[in-house]
RODO-2510 file (C-alpha; in nm, 4 decimals, decimal comma):
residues 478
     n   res          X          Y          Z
     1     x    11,0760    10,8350    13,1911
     2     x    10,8806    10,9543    12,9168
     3     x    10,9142    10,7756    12,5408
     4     x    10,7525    10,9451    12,2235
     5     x    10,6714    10,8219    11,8917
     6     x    10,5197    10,9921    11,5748
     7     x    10,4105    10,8378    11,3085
     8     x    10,2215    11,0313    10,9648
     9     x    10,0743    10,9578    10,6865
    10     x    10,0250    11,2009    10,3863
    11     x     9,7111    11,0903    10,1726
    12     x     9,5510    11,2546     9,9037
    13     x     9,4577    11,5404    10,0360
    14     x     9,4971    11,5323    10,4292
    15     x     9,7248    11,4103    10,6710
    16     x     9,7206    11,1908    10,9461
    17     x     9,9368    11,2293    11,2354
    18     x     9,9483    10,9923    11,5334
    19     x    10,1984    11,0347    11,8120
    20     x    10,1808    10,7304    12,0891
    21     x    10,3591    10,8143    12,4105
    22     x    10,4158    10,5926    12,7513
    23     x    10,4810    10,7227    13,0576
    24     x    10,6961    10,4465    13,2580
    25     x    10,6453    10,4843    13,6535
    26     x    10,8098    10,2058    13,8787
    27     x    10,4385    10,1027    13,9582
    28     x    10,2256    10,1944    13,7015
    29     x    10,1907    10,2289    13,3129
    30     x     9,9786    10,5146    13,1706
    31     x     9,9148    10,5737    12,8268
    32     x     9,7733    10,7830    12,5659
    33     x     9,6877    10,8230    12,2481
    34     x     9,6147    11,1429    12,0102
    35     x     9,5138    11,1531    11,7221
    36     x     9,4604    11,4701    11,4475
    37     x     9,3222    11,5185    11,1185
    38     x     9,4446    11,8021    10,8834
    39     x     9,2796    11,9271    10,6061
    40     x     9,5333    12,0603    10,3218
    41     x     9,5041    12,2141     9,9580
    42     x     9,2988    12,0110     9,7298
    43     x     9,5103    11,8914     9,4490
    44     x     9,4876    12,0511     9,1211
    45     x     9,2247    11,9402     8,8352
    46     x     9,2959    11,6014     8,7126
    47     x     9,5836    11,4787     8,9756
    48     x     9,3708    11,2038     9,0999
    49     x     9,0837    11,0080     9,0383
    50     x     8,8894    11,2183     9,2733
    51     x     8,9157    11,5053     9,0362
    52     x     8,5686    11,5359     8,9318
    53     x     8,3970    11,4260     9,2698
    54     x     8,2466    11,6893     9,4569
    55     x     8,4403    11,7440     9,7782
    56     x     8,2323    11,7761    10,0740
    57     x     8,3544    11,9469    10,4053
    58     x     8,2269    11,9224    10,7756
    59     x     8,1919    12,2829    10,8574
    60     x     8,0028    12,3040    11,1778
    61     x     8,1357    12,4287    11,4731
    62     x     8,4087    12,2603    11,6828
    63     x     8,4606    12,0330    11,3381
    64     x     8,7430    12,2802    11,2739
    65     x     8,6650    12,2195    10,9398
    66     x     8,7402    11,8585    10,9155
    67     x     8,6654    11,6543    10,5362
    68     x     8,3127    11,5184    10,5838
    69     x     8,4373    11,1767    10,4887
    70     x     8,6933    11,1495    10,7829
    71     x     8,4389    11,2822    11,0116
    72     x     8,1948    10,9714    10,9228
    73     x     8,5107    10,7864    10,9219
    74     x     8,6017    10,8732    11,3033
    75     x     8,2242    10,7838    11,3386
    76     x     8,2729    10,4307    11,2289
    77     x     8,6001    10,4437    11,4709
    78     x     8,4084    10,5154    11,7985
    79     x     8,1228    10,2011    11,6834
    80     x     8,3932     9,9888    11,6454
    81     x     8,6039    10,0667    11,9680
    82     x     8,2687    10,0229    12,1659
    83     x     8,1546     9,6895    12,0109
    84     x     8,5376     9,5808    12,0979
    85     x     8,4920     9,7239    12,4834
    86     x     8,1979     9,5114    12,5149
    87     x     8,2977     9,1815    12,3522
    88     x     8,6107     9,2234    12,6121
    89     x     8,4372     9,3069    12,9322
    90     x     8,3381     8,9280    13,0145
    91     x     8,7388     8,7996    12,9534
    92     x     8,8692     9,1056    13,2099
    93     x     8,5441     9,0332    13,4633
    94     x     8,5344     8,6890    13,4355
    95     x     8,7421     8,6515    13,7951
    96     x     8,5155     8,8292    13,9322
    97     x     8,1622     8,6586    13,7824
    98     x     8,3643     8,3476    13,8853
    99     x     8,2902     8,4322    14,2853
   100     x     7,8862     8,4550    14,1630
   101     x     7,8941     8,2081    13,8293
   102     x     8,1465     7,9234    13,8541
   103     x     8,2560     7,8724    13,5178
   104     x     8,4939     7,6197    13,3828
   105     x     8,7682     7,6417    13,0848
   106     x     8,5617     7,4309    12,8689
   107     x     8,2775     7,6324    12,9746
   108     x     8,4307     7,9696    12,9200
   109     x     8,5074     7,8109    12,5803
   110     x     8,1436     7,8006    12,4964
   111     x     8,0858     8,1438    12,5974
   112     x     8,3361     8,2688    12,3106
   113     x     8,1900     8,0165    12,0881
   114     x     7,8354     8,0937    12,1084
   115     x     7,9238     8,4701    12,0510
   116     x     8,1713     8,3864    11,7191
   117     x     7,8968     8,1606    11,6186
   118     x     7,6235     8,4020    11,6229
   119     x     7,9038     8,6559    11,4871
   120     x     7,9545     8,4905    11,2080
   121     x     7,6273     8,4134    11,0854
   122     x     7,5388     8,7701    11,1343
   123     x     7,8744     8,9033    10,9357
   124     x     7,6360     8,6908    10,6356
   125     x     7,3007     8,8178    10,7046
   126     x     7,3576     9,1726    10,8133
   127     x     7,6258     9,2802    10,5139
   128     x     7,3394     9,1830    10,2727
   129     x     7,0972     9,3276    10,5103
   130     x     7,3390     9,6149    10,4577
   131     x     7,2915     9,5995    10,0793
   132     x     6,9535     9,5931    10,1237
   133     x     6,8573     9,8563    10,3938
   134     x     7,1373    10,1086    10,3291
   135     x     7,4442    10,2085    10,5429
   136     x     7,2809    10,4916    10,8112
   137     x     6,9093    10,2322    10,9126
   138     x     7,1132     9,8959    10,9262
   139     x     7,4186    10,0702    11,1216
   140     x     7,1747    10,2136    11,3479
   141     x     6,9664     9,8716    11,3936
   142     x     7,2748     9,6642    11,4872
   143     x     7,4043     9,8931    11,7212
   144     x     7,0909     9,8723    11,9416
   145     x     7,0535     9,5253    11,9353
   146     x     7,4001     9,4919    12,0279
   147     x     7,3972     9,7229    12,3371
   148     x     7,0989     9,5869    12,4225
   149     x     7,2008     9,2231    12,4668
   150     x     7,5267     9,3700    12,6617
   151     x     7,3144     9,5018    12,8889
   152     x     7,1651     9,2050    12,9309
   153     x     7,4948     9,0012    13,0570
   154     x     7,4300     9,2281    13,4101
   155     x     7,1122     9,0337    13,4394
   156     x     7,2397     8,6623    13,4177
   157     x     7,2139     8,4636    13,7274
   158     x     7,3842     8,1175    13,5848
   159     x     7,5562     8,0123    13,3100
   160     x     7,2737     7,9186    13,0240
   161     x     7,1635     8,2955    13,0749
   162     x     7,5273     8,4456    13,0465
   163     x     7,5554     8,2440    12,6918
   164     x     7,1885     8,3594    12,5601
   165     x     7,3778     8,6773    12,6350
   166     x     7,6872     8,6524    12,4609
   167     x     7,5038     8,4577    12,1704
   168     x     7,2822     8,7816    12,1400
   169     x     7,6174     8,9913    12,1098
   170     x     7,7245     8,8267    11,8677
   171     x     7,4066     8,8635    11,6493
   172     x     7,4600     9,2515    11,6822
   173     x     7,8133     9,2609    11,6737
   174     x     7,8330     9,0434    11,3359
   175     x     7,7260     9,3695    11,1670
   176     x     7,9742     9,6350    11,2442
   177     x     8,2280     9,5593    11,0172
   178     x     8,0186     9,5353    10,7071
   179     x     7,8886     9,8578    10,7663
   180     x     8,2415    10,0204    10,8658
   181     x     8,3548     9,8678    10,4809
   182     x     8,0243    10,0102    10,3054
   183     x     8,0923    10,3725    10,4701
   184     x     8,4597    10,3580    10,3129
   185     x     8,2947    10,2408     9,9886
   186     x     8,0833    10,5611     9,9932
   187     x     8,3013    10,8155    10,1339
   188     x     8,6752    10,7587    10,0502
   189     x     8,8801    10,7274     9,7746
   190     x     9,0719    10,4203     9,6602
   191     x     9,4202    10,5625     9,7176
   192     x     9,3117    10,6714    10,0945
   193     x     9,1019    10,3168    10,1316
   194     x     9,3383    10,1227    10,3609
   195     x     9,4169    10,4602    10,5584
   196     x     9,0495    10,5071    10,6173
   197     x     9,0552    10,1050    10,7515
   198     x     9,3190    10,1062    10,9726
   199     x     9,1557    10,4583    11,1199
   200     x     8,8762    10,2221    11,1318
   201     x     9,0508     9,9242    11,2895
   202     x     9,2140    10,1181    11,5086
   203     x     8,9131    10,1043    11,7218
   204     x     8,9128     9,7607    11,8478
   205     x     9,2374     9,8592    12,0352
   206     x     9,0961    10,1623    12,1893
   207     x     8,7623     9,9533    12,2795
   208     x     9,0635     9,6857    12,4142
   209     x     9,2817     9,9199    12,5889
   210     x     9,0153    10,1022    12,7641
   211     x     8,8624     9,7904    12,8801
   212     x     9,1206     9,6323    13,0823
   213     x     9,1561     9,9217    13,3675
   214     x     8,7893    10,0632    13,2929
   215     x     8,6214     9,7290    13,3734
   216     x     8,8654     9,6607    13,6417
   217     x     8,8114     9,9832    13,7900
   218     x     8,4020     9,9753    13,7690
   219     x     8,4393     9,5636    13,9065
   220     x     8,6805     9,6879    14,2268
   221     x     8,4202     9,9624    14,2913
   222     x     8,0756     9,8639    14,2005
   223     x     8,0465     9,5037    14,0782
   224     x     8,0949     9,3292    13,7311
   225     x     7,6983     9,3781    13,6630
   226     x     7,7288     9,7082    13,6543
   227     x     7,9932     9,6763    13,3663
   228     x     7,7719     9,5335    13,1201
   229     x     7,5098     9,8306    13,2143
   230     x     7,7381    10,1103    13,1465
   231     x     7,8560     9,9483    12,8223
   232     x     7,5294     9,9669    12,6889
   233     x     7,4321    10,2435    12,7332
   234     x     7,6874    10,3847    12,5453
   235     x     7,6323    10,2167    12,2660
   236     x     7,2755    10,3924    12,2313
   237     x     7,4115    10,7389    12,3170
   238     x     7,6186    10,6564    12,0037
   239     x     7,2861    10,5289    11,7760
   240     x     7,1625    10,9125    11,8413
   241     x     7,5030    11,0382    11,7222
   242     x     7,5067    10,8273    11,4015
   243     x     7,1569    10,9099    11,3631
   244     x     7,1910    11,2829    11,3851
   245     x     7,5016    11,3094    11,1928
   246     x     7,5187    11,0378    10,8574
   247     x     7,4179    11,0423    10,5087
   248     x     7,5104    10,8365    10,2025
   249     x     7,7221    10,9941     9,9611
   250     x     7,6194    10,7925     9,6752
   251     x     7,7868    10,5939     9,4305
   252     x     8,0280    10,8369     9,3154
   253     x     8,3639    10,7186     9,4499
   254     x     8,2895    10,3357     9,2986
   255     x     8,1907    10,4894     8,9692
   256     x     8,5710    10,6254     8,9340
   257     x     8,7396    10,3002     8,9807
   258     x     8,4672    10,0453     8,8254
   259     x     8,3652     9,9963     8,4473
   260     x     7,9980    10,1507     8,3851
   261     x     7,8490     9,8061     8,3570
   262     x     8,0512     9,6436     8,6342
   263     x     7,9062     9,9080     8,8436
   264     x     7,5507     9,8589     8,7161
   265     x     7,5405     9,4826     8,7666
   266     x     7,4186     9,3283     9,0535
   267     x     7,6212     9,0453     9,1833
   268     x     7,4280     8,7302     9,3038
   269     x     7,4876     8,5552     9,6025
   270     x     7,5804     8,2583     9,4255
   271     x     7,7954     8,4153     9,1905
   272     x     7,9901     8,6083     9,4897
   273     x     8,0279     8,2849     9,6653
   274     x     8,1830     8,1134     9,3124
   275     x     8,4453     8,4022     9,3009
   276     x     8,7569     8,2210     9,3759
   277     x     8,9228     8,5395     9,5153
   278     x     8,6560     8,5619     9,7461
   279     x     8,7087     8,2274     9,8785
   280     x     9,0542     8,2572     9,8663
   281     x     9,0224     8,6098    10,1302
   282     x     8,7636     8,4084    10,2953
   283     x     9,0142     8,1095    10,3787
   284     x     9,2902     8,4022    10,4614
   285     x     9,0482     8,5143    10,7153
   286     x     8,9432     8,2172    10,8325
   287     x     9,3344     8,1541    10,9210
   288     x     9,4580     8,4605    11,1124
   289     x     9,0883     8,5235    11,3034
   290     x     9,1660     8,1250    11,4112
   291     x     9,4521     8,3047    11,5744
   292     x     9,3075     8,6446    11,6787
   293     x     9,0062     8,5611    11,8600
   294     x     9,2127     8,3087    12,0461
   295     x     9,4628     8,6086    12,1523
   296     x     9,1774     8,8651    12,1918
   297     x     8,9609     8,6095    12,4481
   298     x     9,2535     8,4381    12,6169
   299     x     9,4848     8,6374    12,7013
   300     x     9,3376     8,7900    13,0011
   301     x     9,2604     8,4569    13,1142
   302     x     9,6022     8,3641    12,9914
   303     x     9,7448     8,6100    13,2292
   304     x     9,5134     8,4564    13,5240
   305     x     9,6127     8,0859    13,4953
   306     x     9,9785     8,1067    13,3798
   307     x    10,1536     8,4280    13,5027
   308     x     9,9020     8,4450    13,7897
   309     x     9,8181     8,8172    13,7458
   310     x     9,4625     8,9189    13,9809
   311     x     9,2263     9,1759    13,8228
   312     x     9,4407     9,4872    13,9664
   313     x     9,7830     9,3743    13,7721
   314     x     9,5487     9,2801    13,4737
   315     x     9,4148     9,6437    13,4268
   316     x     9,7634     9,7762    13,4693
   317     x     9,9167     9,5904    13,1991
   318     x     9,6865     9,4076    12,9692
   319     x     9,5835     9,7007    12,7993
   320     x     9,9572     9,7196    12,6358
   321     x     9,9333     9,4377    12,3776
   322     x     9,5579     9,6388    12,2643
   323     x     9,7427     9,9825    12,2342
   324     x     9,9984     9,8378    11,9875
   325     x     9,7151     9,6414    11,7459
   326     x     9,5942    10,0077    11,7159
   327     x     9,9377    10,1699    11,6198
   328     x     9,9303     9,8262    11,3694
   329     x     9,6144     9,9457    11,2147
   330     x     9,7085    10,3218    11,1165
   331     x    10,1061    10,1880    11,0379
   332     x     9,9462     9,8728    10,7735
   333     x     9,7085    10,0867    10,6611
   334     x     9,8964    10,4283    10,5778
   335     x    10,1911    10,2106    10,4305
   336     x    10,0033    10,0164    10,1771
   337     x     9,8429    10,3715    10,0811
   338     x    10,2099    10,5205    10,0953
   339     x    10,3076    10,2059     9,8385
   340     x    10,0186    10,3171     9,5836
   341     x    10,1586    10,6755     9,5559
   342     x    10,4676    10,5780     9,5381
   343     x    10,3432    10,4164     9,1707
   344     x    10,3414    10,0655     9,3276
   345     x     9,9911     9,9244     9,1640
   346     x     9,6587     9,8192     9,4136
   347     x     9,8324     9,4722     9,3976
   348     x    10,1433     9,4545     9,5516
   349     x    10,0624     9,7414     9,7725
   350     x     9,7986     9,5546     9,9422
   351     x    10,0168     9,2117     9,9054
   352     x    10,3407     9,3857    10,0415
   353     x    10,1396     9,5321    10,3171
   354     x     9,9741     9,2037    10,3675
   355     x    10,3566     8,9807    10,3877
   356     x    10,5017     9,2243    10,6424
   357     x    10,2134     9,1859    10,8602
   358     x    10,2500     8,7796    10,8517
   359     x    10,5663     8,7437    10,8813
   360     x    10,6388     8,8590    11,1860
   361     x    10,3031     8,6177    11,3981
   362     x    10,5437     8,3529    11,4652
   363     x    10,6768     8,5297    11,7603
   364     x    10,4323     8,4376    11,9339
   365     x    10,5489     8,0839    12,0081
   366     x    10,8271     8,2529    12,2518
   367     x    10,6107     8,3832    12,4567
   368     x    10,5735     8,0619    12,7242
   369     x    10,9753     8,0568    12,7158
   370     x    11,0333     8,4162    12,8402
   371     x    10,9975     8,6261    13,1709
   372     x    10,6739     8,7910    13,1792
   373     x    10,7687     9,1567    13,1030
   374     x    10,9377     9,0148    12,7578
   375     x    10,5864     8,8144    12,6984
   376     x    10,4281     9,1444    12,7067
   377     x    10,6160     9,2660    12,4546
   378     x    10,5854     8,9477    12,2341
   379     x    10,2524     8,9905    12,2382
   380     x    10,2374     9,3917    12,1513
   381     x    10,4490     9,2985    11,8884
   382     x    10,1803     8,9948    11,7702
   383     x     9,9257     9,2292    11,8102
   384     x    10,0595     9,5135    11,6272
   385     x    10,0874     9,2625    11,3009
   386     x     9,7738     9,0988    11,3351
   387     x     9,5579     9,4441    11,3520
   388     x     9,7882     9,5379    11,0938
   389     x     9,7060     9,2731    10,8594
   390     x     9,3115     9,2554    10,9850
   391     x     9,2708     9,6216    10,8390
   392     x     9,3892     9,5646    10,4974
   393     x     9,2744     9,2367    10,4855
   394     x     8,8649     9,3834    10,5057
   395     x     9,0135     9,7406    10,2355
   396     x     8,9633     9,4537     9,9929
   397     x     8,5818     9,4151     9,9467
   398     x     8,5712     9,7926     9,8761
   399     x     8,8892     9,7594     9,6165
   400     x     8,7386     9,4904     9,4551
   401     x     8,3699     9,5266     9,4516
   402     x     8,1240     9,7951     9,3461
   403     x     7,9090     9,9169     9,6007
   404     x     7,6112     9,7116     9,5649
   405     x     7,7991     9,3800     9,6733
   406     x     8,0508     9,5584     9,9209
   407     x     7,8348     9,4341    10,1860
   408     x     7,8162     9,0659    10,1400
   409     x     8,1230     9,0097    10,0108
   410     x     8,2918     9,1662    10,3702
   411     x     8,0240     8,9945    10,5740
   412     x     8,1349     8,6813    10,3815
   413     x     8,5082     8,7708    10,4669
   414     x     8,4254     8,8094    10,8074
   415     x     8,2370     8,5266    10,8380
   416     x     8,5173     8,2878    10,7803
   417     x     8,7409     8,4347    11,0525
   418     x     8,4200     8,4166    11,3157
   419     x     8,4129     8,0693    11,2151
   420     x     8,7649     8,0255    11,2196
   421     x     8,7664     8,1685    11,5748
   422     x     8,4751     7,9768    11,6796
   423     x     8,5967     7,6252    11,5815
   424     x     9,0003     7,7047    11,7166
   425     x     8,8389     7,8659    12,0578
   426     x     8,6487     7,5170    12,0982
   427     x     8,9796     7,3235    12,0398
   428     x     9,1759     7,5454    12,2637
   429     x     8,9248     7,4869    12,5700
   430     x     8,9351     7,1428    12,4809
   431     x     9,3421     7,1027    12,4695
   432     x     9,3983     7,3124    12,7550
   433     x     9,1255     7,0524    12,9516
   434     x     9,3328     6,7358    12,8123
   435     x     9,6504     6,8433    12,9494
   436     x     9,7922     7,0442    12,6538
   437     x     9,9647     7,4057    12,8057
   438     x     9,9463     7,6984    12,6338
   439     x    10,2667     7,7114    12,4630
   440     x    10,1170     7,4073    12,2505
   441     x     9,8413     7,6502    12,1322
   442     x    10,0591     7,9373    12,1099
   443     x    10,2825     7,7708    11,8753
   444     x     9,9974     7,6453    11,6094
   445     x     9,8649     8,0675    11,6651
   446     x    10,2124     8,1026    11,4785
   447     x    10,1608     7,9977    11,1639
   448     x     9,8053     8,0445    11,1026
   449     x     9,8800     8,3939    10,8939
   450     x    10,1398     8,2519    10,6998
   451     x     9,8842     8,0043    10,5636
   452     x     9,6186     8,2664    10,5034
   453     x     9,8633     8,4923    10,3474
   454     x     9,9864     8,1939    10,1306
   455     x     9,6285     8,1454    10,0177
   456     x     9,5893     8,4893     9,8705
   457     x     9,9624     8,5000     9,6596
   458     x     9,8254     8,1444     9,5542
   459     x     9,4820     8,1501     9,4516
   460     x     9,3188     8,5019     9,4736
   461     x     9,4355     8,6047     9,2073
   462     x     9,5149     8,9927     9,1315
   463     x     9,3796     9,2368     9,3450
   464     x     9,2148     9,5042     9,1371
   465     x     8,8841     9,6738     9,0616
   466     x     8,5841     9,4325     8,9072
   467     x     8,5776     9,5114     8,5738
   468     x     8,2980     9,4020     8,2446
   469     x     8,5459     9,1025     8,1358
   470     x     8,5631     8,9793     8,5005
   471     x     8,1568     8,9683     8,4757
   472     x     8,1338     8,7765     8,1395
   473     x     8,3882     8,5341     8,2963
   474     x     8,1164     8,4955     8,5703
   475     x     7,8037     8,5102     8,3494
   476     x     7,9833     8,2481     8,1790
   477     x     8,0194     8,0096     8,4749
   478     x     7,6394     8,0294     8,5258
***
């Protein structure tokens, strides 16, 4: 039986189209996704913002003459899917580095936490590295750190060397995002912003999906070390890519939403951090990443210890949940952008967007109580909302913020959910080792985006472009 979906977007002046099929066998699941970018007649002089920005168009063979912008942004989509396939190859192998490494709950606890931890410094450090260095070097720099200190996970012989490992990853990981944000400040549009970053986000579920039967696969055939050598090197064969291929486009896109002065002023770190809509996203973050990072790292293990699924049954069906937080991204994304042309303004399309996506997390708290094909679903569901809500959630740096403070502000962003993560995986290994089942953890999971998306109604304030009077207010705070 074969089951078809298509979704599109129209934006400004392209359209997405994204058709998700599943091919149900009695055995097996298989999958696929496609994905294809249009180009269509520019709008007429003075339709859009963009008017008066110079248009720039991949023309190169095979490109089939694909918008420059969505080229860099499919760019960004392939970093991100690979950083997301190697976070996730220790939670599929972990069975299987088991037989060589015993590791404990508590202990594959730490493993997450030294990786969030190191991830969430780094969200801090790189996005005003980011600011500092410039999209194309400091993309380029994390990226090879990062698939470096995969690789380096095949080389552990005991547990203190898999978590230098994973606390390594982190450190290169922490970047990505950042840098996915400043390449939508540079290249796209506000109107196609959240499009662009659930394109963007999208990747995490194809770096997800691909790594439950790809690492099961190379583990049943070769060994788990060789995993963590194969991940790597893909992540440099991508460095030469981005290397080859990207180039800034300048400040032009920020200059069409921002006041002249706004977008000449420098933001200090200080008076970023004493923004109270950027604590406010920072606390939303914080929240639903609490919950994400728990569902991201456990639920293979999850699958293990509860439902009793071995590696084989994992790789057939853990992928699922993945595949739907990528259908979340493009839906959340291309539905706040459809809100804005519909005349809605930047803030309840992005608040709208936001609601939906939250209000649907508590399902999760069914999933102990139901058969484990209906769990499955629970959780596609779960994830489809919280990838949803993740992409629009880091589209607000760019709306906000001119280009110059893009960075820091979404490292700071994503530093609260790595925390967030961190500190809930910690209390998850450490409930789960007192007794406490997974339903108990699965039911506070369920509310944790309801309270970040109360925090933004509540105190963030209205989400729009920085303007000169929101500076004074700031200069006057000093």
């Amino acid at each position: 039986m074969q089951l078809f979906t298509q979704f599109e977007a129209e934006m400004t002046e392209g359209r997405l189209v994204v058709r998700v099929g599943f091919n149900l066998h009695k055995a097996s699941l298989g999958w696929f996704i496609k994905t294809s970018i249009y180009s269509c007649t520019r709008r007429p002089a003075g339709r859009s913002m963009m008017s008066n920005l110079k248009q720039e168009r991949w023309g190169g063979a095979g490109q089939g003459g694909m918008e420059l912008r969505w080229y860099f942004v499919l760019m960004v989509t392939a970093a991100i899917a690979i950083s997301y396939f190697d976070r996730q190859t220790l939670p599929v192998a972990i069975s299987a580095i088991q037989r060589n490494i015993p590791i404990s709950n508590q202990q594959f606890s730490y493993l997450q936490t030294a990786f969030l931890l190191s991830y969430a410094a780094m969200y801090v450090v790189g996005g005003r590295l980011l600011d500092r260095l410039g999209t194309r070097r400091g993309f380029m720099a994390i990226m090879v750190w990062w698939s470096i200190a995969c690789a380096l996970h095949g080389l552990a012989s005991g547990f203190t060397l898999l978590l230098a490992a994973r606390f390594l990853l982190g450190m290169g990981e922490g970047g990505a995002f950042p840098a996915a944000v400043r390449v939508v400040a540079e290249w796209v549009a506000p109107e196609e912003r959240s499009t662009a970053m659930g394109v963007i986000n999208a990747g995490t579920a194809v770096g997800s999906v691909l790594a439950a039967p790809l690492v099961g696969l190379v583990v049943l055939t070769v060994g788990w070390r060789a995993v963590f050598f194969l991940a790597g090197g893909l992540g440099i064969l991508w460095v030469i890519w981005w290397w080859a291929s990207y180039r800034s486009s300048g400040p032009a896109v920020s200059s069409n939403t921002l006041d002249s002065r706004a977008l000449a002023r420098e933001l200090t770190f200080g008076e970023v951090i004493g923004m109270g809509s950027v604590r406010s996203i920072v606390f939303a973050k914080f929240m639903s990443d609490s919950a994400w990072y728990f569902l991201l790292f456990w639920l293979p293990k999850y699958l293990y210890d509860v439902r009793h699924f071995d590696v084989k049954h994992v790789s057939y069906y853990a992928w699922i949940p993945y595949a739907a937080s990528g259908v979340g991204s493009f839906v959340g994304g291309a539905y706040s952008s459809r809100l804005l042309r519909n005349g809605r303004s930047l803030n309840r399309a992005r608040k709208i967007a936001l609601g939906l996506s939250a209000a649907f997390m508590p399902l999760v708290m069914l999933v102990p109580l139901v058969p484990v094909e209906l769990s499955i679903v629970l959780f596609s569901v779960v994830f489809f909302c919280q990838q949803s809500w993740s992409g629009l959630i880091m589209t607000l740096p760019a709306d906000i913020f001119p280009l110059s403070a893009v960075g820091t502000v979404s490292g700071l962003v994503g530093f609260g959910g790595a925390i967030g993560g961190a500190i809930f995986g910690v209390a998850a290994g450490q409930l789960l080792g007192h007794g406490f089942g997974y339903g108990t953890l699965f039911v506070l999971v369920g509310t944790f985006h309801l309270i970040g998306y109360a925090a933004i109604v509540l105190f963030a304030g209205k989400i729009q472009p920085l303007r000169a009077d929101d500076l004074r207010e700031i200069e006057s705070r000093a």
